[in-house]
C-alpha positions as CSV (number, residue, x, y, z in Angstrom):
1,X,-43.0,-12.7,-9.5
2,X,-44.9,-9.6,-9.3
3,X,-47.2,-8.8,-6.3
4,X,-49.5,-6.2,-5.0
5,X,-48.0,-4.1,-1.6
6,X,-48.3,-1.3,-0.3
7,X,-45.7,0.5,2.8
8,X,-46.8,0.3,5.9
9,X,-43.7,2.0,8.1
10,X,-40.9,0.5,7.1
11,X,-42.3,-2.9,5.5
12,X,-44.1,-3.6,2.4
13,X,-47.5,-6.1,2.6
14,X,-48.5,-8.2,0.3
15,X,-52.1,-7.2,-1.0
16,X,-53.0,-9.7,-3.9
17,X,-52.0,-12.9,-4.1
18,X,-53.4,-13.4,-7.9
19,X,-50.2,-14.4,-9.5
20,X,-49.2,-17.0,-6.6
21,X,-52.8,-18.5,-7.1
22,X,-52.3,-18.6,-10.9
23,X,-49.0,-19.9,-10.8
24,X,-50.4,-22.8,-8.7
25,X,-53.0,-23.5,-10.6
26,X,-50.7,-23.8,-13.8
27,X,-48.4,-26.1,-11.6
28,X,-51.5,-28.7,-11.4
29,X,-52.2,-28.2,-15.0
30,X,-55.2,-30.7,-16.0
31,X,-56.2,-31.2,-12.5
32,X,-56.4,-27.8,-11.4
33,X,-60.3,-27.9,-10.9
34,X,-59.5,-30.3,-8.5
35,X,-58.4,-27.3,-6.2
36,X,-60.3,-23.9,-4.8
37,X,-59.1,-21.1,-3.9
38,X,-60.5,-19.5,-1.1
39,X,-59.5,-17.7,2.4
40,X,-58.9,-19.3,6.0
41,X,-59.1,-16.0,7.9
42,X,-58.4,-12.5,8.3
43,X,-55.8,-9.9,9.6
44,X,-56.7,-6.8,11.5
45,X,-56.5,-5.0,8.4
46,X,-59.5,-7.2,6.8
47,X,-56.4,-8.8,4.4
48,X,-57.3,-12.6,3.9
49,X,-55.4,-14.9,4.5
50,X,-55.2,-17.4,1.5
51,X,-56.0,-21.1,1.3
52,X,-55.2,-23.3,-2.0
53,X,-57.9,-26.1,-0.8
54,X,-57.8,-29.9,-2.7
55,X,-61.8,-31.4,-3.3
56,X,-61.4,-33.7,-0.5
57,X,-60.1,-31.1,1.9
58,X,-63.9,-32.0,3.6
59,X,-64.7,-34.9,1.8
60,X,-65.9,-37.5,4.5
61,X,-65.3,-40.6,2.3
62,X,-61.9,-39.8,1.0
63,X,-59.2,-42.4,1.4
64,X,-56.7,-40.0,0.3
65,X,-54.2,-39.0,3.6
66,X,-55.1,-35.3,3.9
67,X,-52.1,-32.9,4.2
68,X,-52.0,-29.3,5.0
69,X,-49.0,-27.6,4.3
70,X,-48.5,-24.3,5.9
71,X,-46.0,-22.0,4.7
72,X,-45.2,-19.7,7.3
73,X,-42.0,-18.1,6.6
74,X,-42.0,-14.3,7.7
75,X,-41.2,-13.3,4.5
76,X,-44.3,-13.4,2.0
77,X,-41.9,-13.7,-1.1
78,X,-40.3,-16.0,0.1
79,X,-43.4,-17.9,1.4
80,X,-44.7,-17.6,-1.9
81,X,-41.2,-19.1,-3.3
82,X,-41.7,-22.1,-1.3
83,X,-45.1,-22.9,-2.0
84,X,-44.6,-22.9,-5.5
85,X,-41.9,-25.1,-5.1
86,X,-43.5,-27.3,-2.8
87,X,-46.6,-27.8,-4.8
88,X,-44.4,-28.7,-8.0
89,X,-43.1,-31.6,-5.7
90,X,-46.5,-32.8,-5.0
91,X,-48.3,-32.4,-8.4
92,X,-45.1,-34.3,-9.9
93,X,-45.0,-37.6,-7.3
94,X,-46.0,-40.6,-8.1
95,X,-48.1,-41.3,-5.1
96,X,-50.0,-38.0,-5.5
97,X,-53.5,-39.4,-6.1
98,X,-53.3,-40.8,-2.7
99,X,-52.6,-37.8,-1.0
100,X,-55.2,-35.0,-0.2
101,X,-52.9,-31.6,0.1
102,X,-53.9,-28.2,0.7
103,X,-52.2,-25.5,1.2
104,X,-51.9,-22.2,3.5
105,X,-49.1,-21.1,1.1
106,X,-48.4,-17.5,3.2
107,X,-49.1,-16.7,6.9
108,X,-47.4,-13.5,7.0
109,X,-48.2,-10.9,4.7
110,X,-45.1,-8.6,5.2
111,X,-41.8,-8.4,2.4
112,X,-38.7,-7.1,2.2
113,X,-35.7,-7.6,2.8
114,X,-35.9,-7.1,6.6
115,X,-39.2,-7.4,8.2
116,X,-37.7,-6.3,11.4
117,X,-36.3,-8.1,14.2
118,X,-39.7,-7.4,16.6
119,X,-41.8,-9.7,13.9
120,X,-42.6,-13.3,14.4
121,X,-43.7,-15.7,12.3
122,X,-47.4,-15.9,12.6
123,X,-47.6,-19.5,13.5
124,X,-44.1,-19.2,16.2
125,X,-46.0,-18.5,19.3
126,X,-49.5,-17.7,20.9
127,X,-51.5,-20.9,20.8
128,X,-53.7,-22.1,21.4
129,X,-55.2,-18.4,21.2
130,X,-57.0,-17.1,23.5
131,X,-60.7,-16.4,23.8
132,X,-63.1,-14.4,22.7
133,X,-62.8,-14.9,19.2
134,X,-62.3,-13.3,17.4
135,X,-61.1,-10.5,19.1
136,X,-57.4,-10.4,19.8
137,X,-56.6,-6.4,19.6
138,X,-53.2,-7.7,18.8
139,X,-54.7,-9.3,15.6
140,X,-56.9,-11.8,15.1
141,X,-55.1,-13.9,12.4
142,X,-54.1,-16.8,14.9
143,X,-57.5,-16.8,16.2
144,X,-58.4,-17.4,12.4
145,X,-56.0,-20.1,12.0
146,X,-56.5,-22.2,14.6
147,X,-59.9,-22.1,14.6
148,X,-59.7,-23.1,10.4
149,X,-57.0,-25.7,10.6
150,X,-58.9,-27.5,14.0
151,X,-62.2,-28.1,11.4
152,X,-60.7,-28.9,8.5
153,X,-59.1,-31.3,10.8
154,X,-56.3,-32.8,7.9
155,X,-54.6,-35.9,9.2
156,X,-50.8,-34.1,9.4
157,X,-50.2,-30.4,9.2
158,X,-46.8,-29.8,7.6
159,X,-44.9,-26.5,8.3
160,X,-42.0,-25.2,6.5
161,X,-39.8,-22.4,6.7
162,X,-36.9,-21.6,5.1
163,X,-33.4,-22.2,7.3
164,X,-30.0,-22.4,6.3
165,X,-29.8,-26.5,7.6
166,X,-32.6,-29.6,7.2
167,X,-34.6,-29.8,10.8
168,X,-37.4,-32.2,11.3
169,X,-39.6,-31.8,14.2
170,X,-42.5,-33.4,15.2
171,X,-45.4,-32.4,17.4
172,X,-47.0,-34.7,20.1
173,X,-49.8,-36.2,18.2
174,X,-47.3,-38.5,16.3
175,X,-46.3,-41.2,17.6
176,X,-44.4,-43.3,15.1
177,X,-41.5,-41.0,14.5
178,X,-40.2,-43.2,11.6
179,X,-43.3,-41.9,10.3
180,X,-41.6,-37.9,10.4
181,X,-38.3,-39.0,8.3
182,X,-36.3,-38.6,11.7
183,X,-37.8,-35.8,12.9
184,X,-36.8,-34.5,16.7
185,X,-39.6,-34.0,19.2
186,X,-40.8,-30.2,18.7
187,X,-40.2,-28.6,22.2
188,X,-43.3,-28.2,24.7
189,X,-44.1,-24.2,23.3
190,X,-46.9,-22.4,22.4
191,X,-46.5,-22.7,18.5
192,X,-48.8,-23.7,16.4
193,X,-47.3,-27.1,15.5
194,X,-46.7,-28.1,19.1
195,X,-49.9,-26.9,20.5
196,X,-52.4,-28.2,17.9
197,X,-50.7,-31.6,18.9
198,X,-52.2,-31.8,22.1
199,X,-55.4,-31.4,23.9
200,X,-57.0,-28.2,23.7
201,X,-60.6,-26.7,25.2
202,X,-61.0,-24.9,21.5
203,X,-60.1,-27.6,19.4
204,X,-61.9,-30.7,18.8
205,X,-58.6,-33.0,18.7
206,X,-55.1,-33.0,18.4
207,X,-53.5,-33.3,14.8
208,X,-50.3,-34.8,14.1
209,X,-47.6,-32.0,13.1
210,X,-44.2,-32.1,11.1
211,X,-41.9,-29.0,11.0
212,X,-39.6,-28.8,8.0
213,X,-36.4,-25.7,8.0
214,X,-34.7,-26.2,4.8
215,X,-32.8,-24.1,2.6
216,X,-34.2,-23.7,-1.0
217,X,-31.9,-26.4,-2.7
218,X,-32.5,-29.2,0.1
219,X,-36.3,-28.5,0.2
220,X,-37.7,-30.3,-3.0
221,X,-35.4,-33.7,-2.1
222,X,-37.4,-33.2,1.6
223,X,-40.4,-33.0,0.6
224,X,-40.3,-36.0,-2.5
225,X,-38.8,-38.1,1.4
226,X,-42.0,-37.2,2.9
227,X,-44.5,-37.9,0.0
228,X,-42.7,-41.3,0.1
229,X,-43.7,-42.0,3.3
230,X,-46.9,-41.2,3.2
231,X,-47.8,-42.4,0.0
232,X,-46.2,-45.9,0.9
233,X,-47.6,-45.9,4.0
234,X,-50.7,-48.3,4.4
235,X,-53.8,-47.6,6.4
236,X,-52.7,-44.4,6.8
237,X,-54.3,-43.1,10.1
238,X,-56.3,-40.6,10.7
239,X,-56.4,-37.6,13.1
240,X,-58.3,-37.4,16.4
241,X,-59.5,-34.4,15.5
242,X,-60.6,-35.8,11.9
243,X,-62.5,-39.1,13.4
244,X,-64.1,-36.9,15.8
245,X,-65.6,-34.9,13.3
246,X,-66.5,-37.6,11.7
247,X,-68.3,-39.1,14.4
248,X,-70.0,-36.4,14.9
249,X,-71.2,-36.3,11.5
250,X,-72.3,-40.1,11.5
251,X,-74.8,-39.4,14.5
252,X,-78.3,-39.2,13.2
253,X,-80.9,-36.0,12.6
254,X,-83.2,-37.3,15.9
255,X,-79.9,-38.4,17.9
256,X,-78.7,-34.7,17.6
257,X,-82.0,-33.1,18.0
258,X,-82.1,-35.0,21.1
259,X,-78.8,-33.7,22.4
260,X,-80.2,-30.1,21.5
261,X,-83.8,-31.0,23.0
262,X,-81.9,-32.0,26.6
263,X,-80.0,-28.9,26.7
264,X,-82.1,-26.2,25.2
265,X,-85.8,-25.1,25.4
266,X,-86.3,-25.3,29.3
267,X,-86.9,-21.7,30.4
268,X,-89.2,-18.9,29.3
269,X,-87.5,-16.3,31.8
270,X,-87.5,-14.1,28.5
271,X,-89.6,-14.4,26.1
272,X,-87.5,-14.2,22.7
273,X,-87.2,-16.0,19.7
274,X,-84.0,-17.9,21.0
275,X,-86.1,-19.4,23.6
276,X,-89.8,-20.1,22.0
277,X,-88.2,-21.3,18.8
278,X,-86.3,-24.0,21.0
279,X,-89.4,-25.4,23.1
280,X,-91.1,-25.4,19.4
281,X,-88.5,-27.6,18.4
282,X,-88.6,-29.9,21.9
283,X,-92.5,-30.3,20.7
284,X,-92.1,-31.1,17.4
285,X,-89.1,-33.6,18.6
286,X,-91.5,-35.3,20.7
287,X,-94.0,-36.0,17.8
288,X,-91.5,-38.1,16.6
289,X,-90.3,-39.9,19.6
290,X,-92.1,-43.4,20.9
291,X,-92.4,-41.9,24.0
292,X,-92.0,-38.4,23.6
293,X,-94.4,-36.8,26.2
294,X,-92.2,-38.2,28.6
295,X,-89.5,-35.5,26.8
296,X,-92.0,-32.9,28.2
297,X,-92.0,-33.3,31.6
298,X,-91.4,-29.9,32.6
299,X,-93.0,-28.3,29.6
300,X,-96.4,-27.4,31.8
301,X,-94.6,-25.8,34.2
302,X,-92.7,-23.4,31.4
303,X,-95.7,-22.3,29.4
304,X,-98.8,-22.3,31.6
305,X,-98.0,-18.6,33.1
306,X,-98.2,-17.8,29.4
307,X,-101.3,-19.3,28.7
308,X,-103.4,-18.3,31.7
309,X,-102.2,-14.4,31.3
310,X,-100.6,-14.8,34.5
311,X,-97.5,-13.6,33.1
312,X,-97.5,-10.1,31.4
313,X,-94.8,-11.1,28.2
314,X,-94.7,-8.3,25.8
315,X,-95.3,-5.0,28.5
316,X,-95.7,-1.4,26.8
317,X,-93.2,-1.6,23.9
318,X,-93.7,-4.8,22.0
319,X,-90.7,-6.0,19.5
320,X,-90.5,-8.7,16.6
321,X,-88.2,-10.5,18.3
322,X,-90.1,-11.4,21.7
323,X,-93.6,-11.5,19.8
324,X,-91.7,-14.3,17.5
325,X,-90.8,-16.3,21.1
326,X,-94.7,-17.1,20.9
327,X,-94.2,-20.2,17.9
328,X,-94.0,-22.9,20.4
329,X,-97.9,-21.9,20.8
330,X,-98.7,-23.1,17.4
331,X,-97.5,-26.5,18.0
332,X,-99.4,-27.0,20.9
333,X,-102.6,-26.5,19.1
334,X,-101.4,-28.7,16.8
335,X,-100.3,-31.6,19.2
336,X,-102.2,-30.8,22.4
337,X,-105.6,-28.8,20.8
338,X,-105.0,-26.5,23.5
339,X,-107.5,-23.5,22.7
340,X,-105.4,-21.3,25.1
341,X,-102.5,-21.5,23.3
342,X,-104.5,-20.3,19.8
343,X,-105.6,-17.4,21.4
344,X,-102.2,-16.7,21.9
345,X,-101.1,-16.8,18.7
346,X,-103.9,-15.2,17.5
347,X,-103.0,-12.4,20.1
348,X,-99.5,-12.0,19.1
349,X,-100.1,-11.3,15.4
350,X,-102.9,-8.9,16.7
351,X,-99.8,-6.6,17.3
352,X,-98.7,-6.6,14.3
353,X,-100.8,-4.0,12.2
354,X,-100.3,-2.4,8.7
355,X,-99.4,0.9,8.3
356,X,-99.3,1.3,4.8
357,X,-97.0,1.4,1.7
358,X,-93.3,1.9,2.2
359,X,-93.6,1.5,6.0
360,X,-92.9,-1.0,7.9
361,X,-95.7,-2.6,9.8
362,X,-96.4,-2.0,13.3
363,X,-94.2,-3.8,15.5
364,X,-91.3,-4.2,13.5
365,X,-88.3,-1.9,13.0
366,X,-88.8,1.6,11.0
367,X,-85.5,0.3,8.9
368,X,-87.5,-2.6,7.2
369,X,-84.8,-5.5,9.2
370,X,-84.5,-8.7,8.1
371,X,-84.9,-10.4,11.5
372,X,-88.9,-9.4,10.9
373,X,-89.0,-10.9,8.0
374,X,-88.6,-14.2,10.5
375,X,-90.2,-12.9,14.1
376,X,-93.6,-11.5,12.3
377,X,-94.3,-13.7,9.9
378,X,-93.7,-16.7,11.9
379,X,-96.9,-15.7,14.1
380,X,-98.7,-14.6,11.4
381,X,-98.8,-17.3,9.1
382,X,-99.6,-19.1,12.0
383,X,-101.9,-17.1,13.0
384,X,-103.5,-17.7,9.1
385,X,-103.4,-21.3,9.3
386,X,-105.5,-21.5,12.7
387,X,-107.8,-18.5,11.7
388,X,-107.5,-18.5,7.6
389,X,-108.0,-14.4,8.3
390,X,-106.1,-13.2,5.2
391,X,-105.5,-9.8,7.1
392,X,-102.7,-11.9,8.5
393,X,-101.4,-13.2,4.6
394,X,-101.7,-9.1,3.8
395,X,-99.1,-8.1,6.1
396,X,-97.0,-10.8,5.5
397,X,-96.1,-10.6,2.3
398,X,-96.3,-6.8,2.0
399,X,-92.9,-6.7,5.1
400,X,-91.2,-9.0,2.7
401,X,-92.5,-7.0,-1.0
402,X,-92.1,-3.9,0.7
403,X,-88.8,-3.7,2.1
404,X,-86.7,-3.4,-0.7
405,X,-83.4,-4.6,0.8
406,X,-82.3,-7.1,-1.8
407,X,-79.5,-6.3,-3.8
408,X,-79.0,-7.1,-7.8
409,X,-76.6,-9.7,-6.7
410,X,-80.2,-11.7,-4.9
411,X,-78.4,-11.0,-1.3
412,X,-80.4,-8.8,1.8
413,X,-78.7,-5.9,3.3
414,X,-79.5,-6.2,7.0
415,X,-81.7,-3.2,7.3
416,X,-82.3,0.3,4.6
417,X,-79.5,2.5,6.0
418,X,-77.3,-0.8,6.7
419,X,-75.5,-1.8,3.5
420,X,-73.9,-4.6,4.8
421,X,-74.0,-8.6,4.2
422,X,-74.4,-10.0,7.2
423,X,-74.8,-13.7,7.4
424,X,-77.2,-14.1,10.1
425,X,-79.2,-11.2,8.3
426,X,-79.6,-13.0,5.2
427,X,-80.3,-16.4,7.4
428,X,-82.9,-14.1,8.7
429,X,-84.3,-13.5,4.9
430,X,-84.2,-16.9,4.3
431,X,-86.0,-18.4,6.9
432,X,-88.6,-15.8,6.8
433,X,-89.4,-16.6,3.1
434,X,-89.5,-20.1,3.8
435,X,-91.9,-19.7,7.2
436,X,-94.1,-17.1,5.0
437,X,-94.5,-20.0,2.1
438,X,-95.3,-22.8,4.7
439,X,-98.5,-20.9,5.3
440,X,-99.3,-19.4,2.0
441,X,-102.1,-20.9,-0.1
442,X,-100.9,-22.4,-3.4
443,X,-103.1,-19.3,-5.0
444,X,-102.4,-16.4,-3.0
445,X,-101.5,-13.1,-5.6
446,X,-97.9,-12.9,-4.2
447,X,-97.0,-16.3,-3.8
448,X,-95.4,-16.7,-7.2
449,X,-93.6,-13.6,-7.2
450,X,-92.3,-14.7,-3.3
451,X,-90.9,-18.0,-4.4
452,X,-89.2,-15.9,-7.1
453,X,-87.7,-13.6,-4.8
454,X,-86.3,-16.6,-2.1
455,X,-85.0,-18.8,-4.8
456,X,-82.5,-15.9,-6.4
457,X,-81.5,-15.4,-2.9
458,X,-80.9,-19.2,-1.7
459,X,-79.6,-19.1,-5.2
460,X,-77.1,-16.0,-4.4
461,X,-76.3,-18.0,-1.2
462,X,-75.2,-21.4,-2.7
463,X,-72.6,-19.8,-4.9
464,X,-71.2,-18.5,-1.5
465,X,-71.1,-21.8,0.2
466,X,-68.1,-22.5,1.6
467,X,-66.6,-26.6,1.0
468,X,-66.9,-26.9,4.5
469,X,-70.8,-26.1,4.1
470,X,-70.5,-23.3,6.1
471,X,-71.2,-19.3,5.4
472,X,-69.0,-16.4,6.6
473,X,-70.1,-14.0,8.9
474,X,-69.8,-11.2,6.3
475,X,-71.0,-13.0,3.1
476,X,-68.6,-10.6,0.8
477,X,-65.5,-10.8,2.9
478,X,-64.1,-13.9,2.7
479,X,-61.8,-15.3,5.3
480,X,-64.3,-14.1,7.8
481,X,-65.4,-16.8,10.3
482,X,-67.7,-19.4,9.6
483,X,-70.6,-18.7,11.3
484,X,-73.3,-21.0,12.7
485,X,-76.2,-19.8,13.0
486,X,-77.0,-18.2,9.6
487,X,-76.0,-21.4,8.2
488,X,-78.8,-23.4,10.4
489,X,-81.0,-20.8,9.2
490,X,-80.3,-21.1,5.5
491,X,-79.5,-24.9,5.3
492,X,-83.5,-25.1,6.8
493,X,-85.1,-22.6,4.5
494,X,-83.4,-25.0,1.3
495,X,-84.8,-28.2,3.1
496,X,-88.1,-26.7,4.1
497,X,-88.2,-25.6,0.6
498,X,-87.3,-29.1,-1.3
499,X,-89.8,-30.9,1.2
500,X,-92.9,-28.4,0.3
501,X,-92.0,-28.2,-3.5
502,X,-91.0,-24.6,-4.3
503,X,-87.1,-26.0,-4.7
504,X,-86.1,-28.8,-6.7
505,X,-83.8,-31.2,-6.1
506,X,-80.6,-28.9,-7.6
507,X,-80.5,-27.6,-3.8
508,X,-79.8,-30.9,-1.8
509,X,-76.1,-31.1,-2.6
510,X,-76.0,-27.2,-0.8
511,X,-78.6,-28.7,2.1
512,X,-76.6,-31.5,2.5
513,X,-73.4,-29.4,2.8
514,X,-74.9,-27.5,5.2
515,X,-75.6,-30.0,7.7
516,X,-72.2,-31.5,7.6
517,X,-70.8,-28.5,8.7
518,X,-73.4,-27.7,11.6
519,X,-73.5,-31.2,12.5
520,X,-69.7,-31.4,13.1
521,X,-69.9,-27.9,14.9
522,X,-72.4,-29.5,17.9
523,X,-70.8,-31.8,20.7
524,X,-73.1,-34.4,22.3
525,X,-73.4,-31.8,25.2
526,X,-75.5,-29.2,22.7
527,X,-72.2,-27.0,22.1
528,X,-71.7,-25.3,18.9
529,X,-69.3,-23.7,17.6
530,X,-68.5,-20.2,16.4
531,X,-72.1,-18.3,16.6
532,X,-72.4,-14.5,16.2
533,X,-73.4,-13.6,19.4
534,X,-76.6,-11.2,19.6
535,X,-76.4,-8.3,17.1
536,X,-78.3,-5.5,16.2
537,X,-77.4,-3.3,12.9
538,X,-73.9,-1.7,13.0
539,X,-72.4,1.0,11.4
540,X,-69.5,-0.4,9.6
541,X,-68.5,-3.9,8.8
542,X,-65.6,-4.2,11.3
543,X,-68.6,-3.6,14.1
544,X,-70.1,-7.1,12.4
545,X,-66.4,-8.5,12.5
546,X,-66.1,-7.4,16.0
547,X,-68.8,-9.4,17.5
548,X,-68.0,-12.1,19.7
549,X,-68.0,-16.2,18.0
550,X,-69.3,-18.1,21.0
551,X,-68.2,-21.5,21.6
552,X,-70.3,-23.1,24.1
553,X,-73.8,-23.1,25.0
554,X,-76.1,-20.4,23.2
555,X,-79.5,-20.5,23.3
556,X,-80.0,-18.8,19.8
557,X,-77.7,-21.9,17.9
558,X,-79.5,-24.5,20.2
559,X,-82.6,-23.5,19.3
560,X,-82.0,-23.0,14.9
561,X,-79.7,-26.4,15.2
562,X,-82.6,-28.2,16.4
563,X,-85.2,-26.9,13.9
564,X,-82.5,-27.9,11.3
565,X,-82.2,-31.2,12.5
566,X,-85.6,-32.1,12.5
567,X,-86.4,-30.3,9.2
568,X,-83.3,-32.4,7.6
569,X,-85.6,-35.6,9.3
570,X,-88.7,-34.6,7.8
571,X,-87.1,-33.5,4.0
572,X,-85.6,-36.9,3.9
573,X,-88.9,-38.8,5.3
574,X,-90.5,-37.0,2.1
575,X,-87.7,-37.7,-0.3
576,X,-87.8,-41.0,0.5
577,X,-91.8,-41.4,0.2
578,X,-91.3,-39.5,-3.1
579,X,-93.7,-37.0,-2.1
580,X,-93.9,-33.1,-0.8
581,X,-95.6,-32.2,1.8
């Protein structure tokens, strides 16, 4: 087989791993479409690490038994060697359609014929990894893993390496061992098998493991003696980590809004997006709710220092992104027809100011950013709708006609000078297209050419969608993480949009998606999973890389999940009255 390397010291790494896909894909012959191949993370280097993914790799409903096989010899040619071989077993068995395998098919990318005795297999020690994520200076690649294989949570994880005897071991998650074709307890170590098996704070579950050593004669009668078993096998059972995710996922659009409501949108200490758009979302939550002023007991206590001028929010130097804190002011107008709060509103946009053609309005970054696109025109289509000043329309859709930051390809650069995909940046796009239309009068000038604009970018963005739902943190570099919050962001522009009309119904298969993957990413405390923490624009895409995933409590996730959740509740309320809004 021939493969892209290059020499790096004394070891050649593999580079392109077109033939292995191709050769794979010929292996499943007619039911190669059931299969994509796509990336599970990255090495320091930006190199992907591949993934040869089966349809119901996330399919909730499946009653196929979901296998990962990971191939982690420290050889990639011989990696490569196995995985073809290990796939031919599969695609041949006669118990294949009810079995669900994927395949990490090489975890190490160096060849030859010694890789050196200082080289470990990437999956032979180091978990769980530690945090922040992703981050390891050592390289990130079993930060990448681990966090991969715990979501895609497959009911057993098979490793195999290549070994001069058969060796079965099996991890602590399984606990009929007839189950393992005799396998021998794995030891207590900090491999991959053995510590995705239990309990862990960065995983949501343990998964049942299997290691296979073989030699390359004994490894196709191994394999056809563990397809039999768990092809034979009835009620095959799931992992923990699978039927937590799918709990997760069963829990209703209000339930998790709730969740988020409890934990997020209490404190005003700064005023910022992160926070405003989370006590917007604790008002529009309560709407909803039989008794949802009693949600808002402390709500008073946040806001009135806001409302009264006691509290002086914006000071000398005025940005988008504490100007946009302000939306929760809207919705009490709305809800409470509190005249203080419209003033505010109608204050905040007041900063905002044209200044002209091909510059930015006042208030908002020199370098045209995408995050304006979200922070101003949130307050001033509000402002529009509570004054119906079109001074306020005017600036609005001249940020978004006159920045001039999408590409050919439909995606947003983050900023002019920053020619970089950034996922939250384009969430960032997204959202502020779909705020912008909210408020925009069916006959406004621009609206037409607006809707244009956002639907070849949500357009640009579905054919990046990953199977989980989710979008990388760098949109062009696949195998970088998953990232949560530009996925809130651009899962609600495409529901906002099919509930008002300007999307049709080609975009709730990608909505949908979406919130399967943010749902599964939130615990019932209002932790998420793997968001980009605050960023400004960077100077090279390993800056965006190196940003910390936080996996915990952030304000900025809380707050996007939550407008998600209820937008997903209101875009289905529509759909099922059969009208927009």
């Amino acid at each position: 087989m021939t493969l892209s390397t290059i020499v790096k010291g004394d070891r050649l790494v593999v580079t392109d791993f077109t033939n292995l896909k191709h050769a794979l894909i010929e292996l499943a012959g007619d039911k190669s479409e059931e299969w994509v191949w796509s990336s599970c993370g990255l090495w320091g280097d930006r190199q992907s690490l591949p993934v040869f993914l089966h349809a119901d790799g996330y399919v909730p409903s499946t009653s196929r038994a979901r296998i990962l096989v990971i191939v982690s010899d420290k050889d990639a040619l011989k990696s490569q060697a196995i995985a073809e071989g290990v796939f031919g077993c599969y695609i041949k068995h006669p118990d294949q359609d009810k079995i669900s395998l994927s395949m990490i098919p090489v975890t190490d990318l160096y060849s030859g014929p010694d890789p050196g005795l200082e080289h470990h297999s990437t999956t032979a020690q180091g978990y769980p990894p530690h945090r922040p994520f992703y981050q390891d200076t050592h390289g990130p690649q079993k930060q990448y893993l681990w966090r991969w294989i715990s979501f895609n949570a497959p009911d057993l994880i098979v490793e195999i390496c290549s070994g001069d005897s058969v060796r079965w071991q099996a991890n602590d998650a399984i606990n009929d061992l007839p189950l393992t074709v005799g396998a021998t307890r794995i030891p207590a170590d900090d491999s991959l098998v053995s510590a995705i098996g239990i309990e862990a704070p960065d995983s949501v579950g343990p998964i049942p493991g299997v290691r296979l050593i073989a030699n390359q004669s004994d490894l196709p009668l191994e394999i056809n003696r563990l397809l039999d078993v768990v092809g034979k096998t009835r009620g095959w059972k799931v992992s923990r980590a699978r039927t937590e995710l799918d709990r997760r996922r069963a829990r209703s659009y209000l339930e998790i809004a709730t969740f988020l409501a409890d934990e997020y949108g209490h404190d005003l200490d700064v005023m910022v997006y992160t926070k405003g758009v989370a006590i917007s979302g604790r008002l529009l939550l309560a709407e909803l709710l039989p008794k949802g002023e009693d949600a808002l007991k402390d709500l008073d206590s946040i806001v009135e220092p806001f409302l009264s001028g006691g509290i002086d929010y914006f000071g000398d130097n005025p940005g988008s992104s504490s100007i946009g804190g302000i939306v929760w002011a809207y919705d009490l107008v709305r809800i409470r027809r509190d005249s203080r709060a419209k003033d505010l509103i109608v204050k905040s946009a007041e900063l905002f100011a044209t200044n002209g053609l091909g510059v930015p309005p006042k208030c908002t970054d020199p370098s045209f950013r995408v995050e304006d696109m979200f922070n101003c025109n949130a307050i001033l289509g509000r402002a529009y709708d509570l004054t119906n000043d079109p001074k306020y329309l005017d600036i609005m859709s001249g940020l978004l006609l006159d920045a001039g930051t999408q590409q050919e390809d439909g995606l947003f650069f983050h900023a002019r000078g920053a020619p970089y995909y950034w996922g939250r940046g384009n969430g960032f796009a997204a959202i502020g297209f779909s705020e912008s239309l909210t408020y925009m009068p069916e006959d406004h000038v621009n609206r037409s050419n607006l809707i244009d604009i956002h639907i070849n970018h949500l357009s640009a963005l579905r054919r990046l969608q990953q199977p989980s739902g989710m979008y990388w943190q760098m949109l062009d570099l696949p195998g970088s993480y998953q990232e949560f919050t530009c996925t809130c962001m651009i899962g609600y522009a495409m529901a906002r949009g099919i509930r008002f009309g300007w999307l049709d119904s080609s975009f709730s298969d990608s909505v949908n998606l979406a919130w399967q993957g943010v749902s599964e990413r939130i615990d019932d405390d209002g932790n998420v999973v793997d968001a980009c923490i605050s960023t400004g624009v960077q100077d090279s895409v390993d800056a965006y890389l190196s940003r910390e995933a936080i996996f915990g409590r952030d304000d900025r996730s809380g707050s996007l999940a939550l407008w998600f959740a209820l937008e997903m509740y209101h875009m289905n309320e529509s759909l099922a009255r059969g009208v927009s809004q």
